[in-house]
C-alpha positions as CSV (number, residue, x, y, z in Angstrom):
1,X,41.5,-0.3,-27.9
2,X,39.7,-3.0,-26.2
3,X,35.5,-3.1,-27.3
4,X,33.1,-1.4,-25.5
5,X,31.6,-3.7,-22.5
6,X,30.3,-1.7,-19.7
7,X,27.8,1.6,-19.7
8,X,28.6,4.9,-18.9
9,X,27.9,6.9,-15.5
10,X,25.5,9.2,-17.9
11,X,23.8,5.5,-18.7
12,X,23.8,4.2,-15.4
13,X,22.3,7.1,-13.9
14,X,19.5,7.1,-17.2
15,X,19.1,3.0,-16.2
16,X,18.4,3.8,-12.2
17,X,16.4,6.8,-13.0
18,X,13.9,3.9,-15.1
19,X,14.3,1.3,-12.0
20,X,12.9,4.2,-9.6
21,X,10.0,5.1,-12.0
22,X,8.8,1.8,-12.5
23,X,9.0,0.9,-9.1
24,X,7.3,3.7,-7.7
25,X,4.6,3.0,-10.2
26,X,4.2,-0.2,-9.2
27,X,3.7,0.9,-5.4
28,X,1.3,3.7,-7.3
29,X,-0.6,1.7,-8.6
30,X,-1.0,-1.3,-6.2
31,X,-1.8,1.3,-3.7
32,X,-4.8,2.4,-6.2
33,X,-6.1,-1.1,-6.3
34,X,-5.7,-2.4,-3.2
35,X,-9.2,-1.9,-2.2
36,X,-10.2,-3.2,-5.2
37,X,-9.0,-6.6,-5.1
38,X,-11.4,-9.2,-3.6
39,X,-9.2,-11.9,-2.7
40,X,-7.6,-11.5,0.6
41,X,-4.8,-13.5,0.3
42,X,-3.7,-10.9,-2.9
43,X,-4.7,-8.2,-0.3
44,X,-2.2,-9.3,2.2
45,X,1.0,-9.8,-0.3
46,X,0.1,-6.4,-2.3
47,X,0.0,-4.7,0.8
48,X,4.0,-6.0,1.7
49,X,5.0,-5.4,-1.8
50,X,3.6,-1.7,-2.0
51,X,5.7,-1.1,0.8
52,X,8.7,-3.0,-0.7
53,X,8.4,-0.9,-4.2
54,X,8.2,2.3,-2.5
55,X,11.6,1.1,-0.1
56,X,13.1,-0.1,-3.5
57,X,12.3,3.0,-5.4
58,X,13.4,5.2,-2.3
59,X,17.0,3.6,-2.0
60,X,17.8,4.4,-5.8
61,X,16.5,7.7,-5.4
62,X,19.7,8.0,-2.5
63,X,22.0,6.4,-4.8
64,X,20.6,8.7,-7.7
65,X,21.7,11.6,-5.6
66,X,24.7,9.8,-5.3
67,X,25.5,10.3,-9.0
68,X,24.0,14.3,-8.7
69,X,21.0,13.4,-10.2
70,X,18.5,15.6,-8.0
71,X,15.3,15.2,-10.5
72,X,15.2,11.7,-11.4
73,X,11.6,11.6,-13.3
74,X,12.9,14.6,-15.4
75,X,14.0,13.3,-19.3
76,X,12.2,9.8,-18.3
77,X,10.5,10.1,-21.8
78,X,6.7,9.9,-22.4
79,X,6.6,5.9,-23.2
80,X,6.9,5.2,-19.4
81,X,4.0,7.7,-17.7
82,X,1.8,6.2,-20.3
83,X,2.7,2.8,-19.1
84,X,2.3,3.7,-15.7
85,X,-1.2,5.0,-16.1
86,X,-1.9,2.1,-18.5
87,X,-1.0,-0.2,-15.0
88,X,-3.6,1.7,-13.4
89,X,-6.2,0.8,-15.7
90,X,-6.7,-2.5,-15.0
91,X,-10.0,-4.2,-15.0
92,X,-9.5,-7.0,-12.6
93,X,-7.1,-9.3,-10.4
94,X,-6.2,-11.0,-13.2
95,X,-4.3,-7.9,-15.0
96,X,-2.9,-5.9,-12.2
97,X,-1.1,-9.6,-10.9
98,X,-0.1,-10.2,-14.4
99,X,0.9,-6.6,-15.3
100,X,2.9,-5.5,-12.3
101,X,4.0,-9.5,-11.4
102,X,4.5,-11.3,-14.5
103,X,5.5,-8.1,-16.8
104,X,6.9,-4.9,-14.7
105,X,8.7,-7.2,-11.9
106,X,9.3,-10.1,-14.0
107,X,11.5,-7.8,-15.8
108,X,13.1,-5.5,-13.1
109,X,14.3,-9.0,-11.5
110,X,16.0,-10.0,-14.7
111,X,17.9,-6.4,-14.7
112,X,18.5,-6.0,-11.5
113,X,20.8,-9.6,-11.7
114,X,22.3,-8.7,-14.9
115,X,23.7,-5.0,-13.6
116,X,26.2,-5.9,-12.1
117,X,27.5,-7.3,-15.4
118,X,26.8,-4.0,-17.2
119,X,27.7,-1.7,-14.9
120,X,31.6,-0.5,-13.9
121,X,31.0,-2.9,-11.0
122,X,34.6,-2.4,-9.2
123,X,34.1,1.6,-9.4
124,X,29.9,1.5,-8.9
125,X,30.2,-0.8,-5.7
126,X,27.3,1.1,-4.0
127,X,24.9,0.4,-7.1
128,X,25.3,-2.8,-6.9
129,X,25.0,-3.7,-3.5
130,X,21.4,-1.8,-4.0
131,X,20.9,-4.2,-6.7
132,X,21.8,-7.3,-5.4
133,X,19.9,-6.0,-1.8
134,X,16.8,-5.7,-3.6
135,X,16.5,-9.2,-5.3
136,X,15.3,-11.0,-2.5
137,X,12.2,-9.1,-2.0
138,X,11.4,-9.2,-5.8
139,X,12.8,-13.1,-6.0
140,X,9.7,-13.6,-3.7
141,X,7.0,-11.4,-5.2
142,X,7.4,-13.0,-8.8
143,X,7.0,-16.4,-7.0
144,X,4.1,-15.5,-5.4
145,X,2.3,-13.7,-8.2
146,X,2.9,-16.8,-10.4
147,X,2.1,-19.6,-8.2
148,X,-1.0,-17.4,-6.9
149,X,-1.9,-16.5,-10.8
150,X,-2.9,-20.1,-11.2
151,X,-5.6,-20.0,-8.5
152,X,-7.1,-16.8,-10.2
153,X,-6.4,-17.4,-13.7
154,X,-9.9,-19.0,-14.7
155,X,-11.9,-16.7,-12.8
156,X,-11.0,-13.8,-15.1
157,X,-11.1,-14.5,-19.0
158,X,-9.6,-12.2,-21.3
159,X,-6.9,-10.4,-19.0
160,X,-4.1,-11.8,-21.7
161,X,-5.0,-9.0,-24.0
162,X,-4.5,-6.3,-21.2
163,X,-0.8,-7.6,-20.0
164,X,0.3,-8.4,-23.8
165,X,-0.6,-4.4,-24.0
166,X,1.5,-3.4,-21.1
167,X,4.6,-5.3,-22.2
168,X,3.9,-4.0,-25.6
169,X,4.5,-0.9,-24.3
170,X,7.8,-1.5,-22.2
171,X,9.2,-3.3,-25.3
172,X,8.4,-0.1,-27.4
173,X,10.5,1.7,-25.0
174,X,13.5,-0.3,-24.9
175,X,12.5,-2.6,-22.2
176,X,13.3,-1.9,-18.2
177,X,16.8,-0.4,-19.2
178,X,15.6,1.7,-22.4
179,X,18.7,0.1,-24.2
180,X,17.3,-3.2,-25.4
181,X,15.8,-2.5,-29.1
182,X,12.7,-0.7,-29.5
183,X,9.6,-2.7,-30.5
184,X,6.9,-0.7,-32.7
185,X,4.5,0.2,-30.4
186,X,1.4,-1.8,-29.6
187,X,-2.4,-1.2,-30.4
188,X,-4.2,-0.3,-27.3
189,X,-7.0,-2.3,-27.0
190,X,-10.6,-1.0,-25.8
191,X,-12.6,-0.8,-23.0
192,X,-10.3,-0.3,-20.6
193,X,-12.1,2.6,-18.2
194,X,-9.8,4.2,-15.3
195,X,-11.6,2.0,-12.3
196,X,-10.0,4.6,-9.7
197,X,-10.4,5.1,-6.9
198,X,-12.1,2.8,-5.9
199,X,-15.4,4.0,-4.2
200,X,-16.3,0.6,-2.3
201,X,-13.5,-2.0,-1.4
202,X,-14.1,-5.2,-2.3
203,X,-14.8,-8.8,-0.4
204,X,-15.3,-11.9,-2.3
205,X,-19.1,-12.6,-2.5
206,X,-19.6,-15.3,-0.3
207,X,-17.8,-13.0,2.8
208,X,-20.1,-12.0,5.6
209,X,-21.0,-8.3,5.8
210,X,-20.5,-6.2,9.2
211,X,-23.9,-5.3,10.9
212,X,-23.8,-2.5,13.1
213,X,-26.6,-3.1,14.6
214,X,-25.4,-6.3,17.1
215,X,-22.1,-5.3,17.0
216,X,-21.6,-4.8,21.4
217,X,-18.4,-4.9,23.0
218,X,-18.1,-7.4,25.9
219,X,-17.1,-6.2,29.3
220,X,-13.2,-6.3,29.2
221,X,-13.6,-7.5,32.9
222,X,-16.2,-9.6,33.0
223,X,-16.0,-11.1,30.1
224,X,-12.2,-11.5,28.5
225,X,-12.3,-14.2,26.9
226,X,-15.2,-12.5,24.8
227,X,-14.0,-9.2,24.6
228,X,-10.6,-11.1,23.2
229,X,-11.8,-12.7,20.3
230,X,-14.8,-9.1,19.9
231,X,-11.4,-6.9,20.0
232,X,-9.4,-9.3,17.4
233,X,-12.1,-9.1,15.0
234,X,-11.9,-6.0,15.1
235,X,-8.0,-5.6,14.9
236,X,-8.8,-7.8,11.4
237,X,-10.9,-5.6,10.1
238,X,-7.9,-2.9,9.8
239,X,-7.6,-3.8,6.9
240,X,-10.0,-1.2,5.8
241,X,-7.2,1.2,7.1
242,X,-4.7,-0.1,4.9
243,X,-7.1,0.7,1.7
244,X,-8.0,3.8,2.9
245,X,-4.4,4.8,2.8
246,X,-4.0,2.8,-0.8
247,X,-6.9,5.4,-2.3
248,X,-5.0,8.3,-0.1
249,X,-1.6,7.3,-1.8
250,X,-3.3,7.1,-5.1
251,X,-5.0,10.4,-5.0
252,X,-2.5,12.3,-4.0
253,X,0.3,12.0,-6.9
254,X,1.3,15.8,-6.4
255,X,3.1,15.2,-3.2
256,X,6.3,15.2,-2.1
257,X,8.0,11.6,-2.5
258,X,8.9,11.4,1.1
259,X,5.3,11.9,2.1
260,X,4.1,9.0,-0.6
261,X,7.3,6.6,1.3
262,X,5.8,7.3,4.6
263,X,2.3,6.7,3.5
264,X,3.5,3.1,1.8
265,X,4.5,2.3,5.3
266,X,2.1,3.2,7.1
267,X,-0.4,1.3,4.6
268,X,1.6,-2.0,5.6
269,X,2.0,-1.2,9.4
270,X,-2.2,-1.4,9.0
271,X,-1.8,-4.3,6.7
272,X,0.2,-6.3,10.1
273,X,-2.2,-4.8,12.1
274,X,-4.8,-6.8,10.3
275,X,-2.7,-9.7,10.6
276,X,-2.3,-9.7,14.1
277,X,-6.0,-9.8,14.3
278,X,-6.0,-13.0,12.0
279,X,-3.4,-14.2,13.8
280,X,-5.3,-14.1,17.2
281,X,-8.3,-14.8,15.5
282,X,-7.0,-18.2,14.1
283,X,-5.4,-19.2,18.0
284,X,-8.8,-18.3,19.1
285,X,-10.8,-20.9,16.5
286,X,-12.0,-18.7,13.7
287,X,-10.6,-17.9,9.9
288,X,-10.8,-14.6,8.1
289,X,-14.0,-15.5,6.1
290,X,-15.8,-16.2,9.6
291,X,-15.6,-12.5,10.4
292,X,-18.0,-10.1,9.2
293,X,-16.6,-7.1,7.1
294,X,-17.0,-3.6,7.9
295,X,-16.2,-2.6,5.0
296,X,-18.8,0.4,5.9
297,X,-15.4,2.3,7.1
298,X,-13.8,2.6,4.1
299,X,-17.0,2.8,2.0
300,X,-18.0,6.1,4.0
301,X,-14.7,7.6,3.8
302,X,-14.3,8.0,0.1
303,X,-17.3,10.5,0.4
304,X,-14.3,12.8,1.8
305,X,-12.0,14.3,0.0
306,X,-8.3,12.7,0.3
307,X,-6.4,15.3,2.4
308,X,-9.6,15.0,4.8
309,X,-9.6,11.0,5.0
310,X,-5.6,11.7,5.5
311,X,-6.9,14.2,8.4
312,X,-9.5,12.3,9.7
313,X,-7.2,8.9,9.8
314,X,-4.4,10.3,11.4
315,X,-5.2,13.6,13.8
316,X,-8.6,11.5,15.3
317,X,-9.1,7.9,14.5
318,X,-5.8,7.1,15.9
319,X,-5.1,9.4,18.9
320,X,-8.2,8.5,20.0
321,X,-7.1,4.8,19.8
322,X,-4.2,5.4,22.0
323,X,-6.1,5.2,25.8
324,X,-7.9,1.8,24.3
325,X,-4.7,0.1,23.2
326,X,-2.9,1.0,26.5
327,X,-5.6,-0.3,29.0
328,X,-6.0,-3.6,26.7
329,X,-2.1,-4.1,27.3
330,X,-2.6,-3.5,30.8
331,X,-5.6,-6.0,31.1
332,X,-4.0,-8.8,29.1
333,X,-0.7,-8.4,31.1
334,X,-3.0,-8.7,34.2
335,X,-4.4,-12.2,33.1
336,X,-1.2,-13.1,31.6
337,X,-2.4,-13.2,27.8
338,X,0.8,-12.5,26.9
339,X,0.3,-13.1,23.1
340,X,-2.3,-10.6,22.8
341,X,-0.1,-7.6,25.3
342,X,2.7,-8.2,22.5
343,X,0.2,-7.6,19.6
344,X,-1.1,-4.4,21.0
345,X,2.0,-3.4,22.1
346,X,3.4,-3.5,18.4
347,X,0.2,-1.4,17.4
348,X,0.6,1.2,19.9
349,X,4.1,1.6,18.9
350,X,3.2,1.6,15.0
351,X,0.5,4.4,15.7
352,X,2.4,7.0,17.4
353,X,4.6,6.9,14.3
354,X,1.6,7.3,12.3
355,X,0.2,10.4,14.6
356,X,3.5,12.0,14.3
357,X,3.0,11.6,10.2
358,X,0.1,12.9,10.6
359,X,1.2,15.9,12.4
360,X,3.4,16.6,10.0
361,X,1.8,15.7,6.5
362,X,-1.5,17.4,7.4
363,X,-0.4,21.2,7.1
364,X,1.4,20.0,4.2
365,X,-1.6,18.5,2.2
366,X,-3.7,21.6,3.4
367,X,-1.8,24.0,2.0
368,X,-1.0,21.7,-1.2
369,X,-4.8,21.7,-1.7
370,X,-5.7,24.8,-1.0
371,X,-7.3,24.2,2.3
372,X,-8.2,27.7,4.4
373,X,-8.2,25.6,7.6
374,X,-5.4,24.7,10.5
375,X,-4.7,21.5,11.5
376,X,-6.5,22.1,14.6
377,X,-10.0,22.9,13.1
378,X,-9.7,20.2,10.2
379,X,-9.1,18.0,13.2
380,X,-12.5,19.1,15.2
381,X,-14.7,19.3,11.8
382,X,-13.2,15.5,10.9
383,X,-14.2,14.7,14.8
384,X,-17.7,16.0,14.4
385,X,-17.9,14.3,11.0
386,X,-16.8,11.3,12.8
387,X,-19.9,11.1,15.2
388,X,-22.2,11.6,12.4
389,X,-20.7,8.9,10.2
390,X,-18.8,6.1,11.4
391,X,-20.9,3.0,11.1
392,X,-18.8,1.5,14.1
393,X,-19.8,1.9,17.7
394,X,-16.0,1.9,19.1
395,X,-15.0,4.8,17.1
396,X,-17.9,6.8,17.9
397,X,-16.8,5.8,22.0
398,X,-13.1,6.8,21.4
399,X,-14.1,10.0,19.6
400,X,-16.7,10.6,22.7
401,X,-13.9,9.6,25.3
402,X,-11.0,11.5,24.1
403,X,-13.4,14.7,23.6
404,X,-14.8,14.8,26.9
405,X,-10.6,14.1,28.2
């Protein structure tokens, strides 16, 4: 009889059931600090990559079910949630990049190319084409997070201690697979306070703050070039969208999984939205750290409970948006801006996936969290909470408009 070489289905199944944890606590937990990461350039790649764990983590879940494994974070062991809420408790830039990069992906790469090797690969085709699909996308996140670790590095002493903790811990467990041989288990190290959610999103210091009071809009008509680069700034500042839905994700870990997928995308359509404003911006003469901030949006909305920020975002921030974004696409057709008609274009279509999403999910949360109200009068309470709060004059004119319609 020939040694053993390859796992067993019953260890396959155990190894993709750690590969989906992992990755959807890496989406988790990116989500979480998204808002709290000051450097925009880390804002812009975490918001891909949360969407990319959650995609990862979703196709093994399929293949999972595959293998009639219908409860894949049940018998995960007790080593990984604590690892998982130890990712959460980073302090700074510094840790999450080098805890999620540099330890949880850094390792997941190196598994994902050796199973193929480990697994049956001529009877387990379908695992490995999920495997070998999903390198690419984590080939490229590594590289980031190590070439962008160097830029950061300095500016946050001591986050060594934090990721030598977190590895600690995946080591004690037997590594990504949970075969490797099990480390003793590390000394976790203090002062290490649960940061989330974050209450205020963060800007690096020397970035100009939104003022409400000068913010006017331009006369589409009269004045498009103005009204161009006015509405662009704006379409940057949607960023504020994407953390929103980051602190949404984060808060809500009782959900179904296919609600926390959907909200992973619809944190990175707002993350493109933002980049079609820098994109336009940058045509137009201006970088990000020109334009003010209005970082009052998401600031205000964490005074709401999550299921009503979910409400609020998706049943009357954006169907209110809708009428804006079409006449915009007529106008710039009209004066044949055709770079801006496809940017808007791409939003309008992005947002009536998230209205749907949030026709659907918003019964769902209310009843999850013990909400006594319908859709409908969550919707007209987030409206008239709306007027009263938003520190941004087109939001309080959409809200007007599409109430008086």
């Amino acid at each position: 009889m020939s040694a053993k070489t390859h796992i067993t289905i019953e260890q396959n199944t155990d190894v993709l059931k750690r590969y989906a944890f992992l990755e959807k606590a890496c989406m988790r937990t990116l989500a979480g600090w998204l808002p709290g990461v000051p450097e925009w350039e880390a804002k812009n790649e975490i918001g891909l990559h949360i969407w990319e764990s959650g995609d990862a983590a979703d196709l093994i879940f399929q293949r999972l079910r595959e293998l009639r494994c219908y409860q894949p974070e049940r018998g995960i062991g007790e080593l990984l949630p604590r690892l998982a809420a130890a990712l959460d408790r980073a302090q700074n830039s510094a840790e999450v990049i080098a805890t999620i990069y540099l330890v949880i992906k850094k390792a997941l790469l190196e598994a994902y190319r050796s199973h193929p090797s480990v697994t049956w690969s001529d009877f387990d085709r379908p695992t490995v084409q999920i495997t070998e699909k999903l390198l690419p996308a984590l080939e490229r996140q590594v590289a980031w997070a190590e070439k962008f670790f160097t830029e950061i590095d300095a500016r946050y002493p001591g986050w060594e201690t934090w990721r030598d903790y977190v590895a600690g811990l995946l080591a004690a467990d037997g590594g990504v697979t949970g075969m490797e041989a099990k480390a003793a288990e590390p000394h976790e190290p203090d002062n290490h306070p649960l940061l989330l959610p974050w209450m205020n999103c963060q800007r690096m210091k020397d970035w100009p703050i939104f003022d409400p009071s000068v913010d006017f809009e331009p006369d589409r008509k009269a004045e498009p070039e103005a009204h161009r680069l006015w509405r662009f700034k704006h379409y940057l500042n949607e960023m504020t969208a994407a953390e929103t839905l980051g602190s949404i994700l984060w808060m809500t870990p009782e959900m179904t999984w296919e609600y926390q997928y959907n909200v992973s995308r619809h944190l990175w359509d707002e993350i493109r939205h933002s980049q079609l404003g820098m994109v336009r911006i940058g045509q137009l003469g201006l970088q990000p750290a020109d334009v003010p901030q209005v970082v009052q949006i998401y600031d205000v909305m964490m005074k709401l409970p999550a299921v009503e920020q979910y409400a609020l975002l998706t049943t009357v921030i954006e169907p209110n948006g809708m009428p804006e974004k079409s006449a915009n696409r007529e106008h710039w057709e009209e004066i044949h801006d055709e770079i801006s008609a496809a940017a808007v274009s791409y939003d309008w279509s992005d947002e009536n996936f998230h209205i749907r999403w949030g026709k659907k999910w918003t019964p769902v949360l209310l009843e999850a969290y013990g909400y006594p109200e319908t859709p409908a009068q969550i919707a007209e309470r987030m409206e008239a909470w709306l007027l009263e709060n938003t520190p941004v004059r087109m939001q309080q004119k959409m809200a007007i408009e599409a109430h008086e319609h």
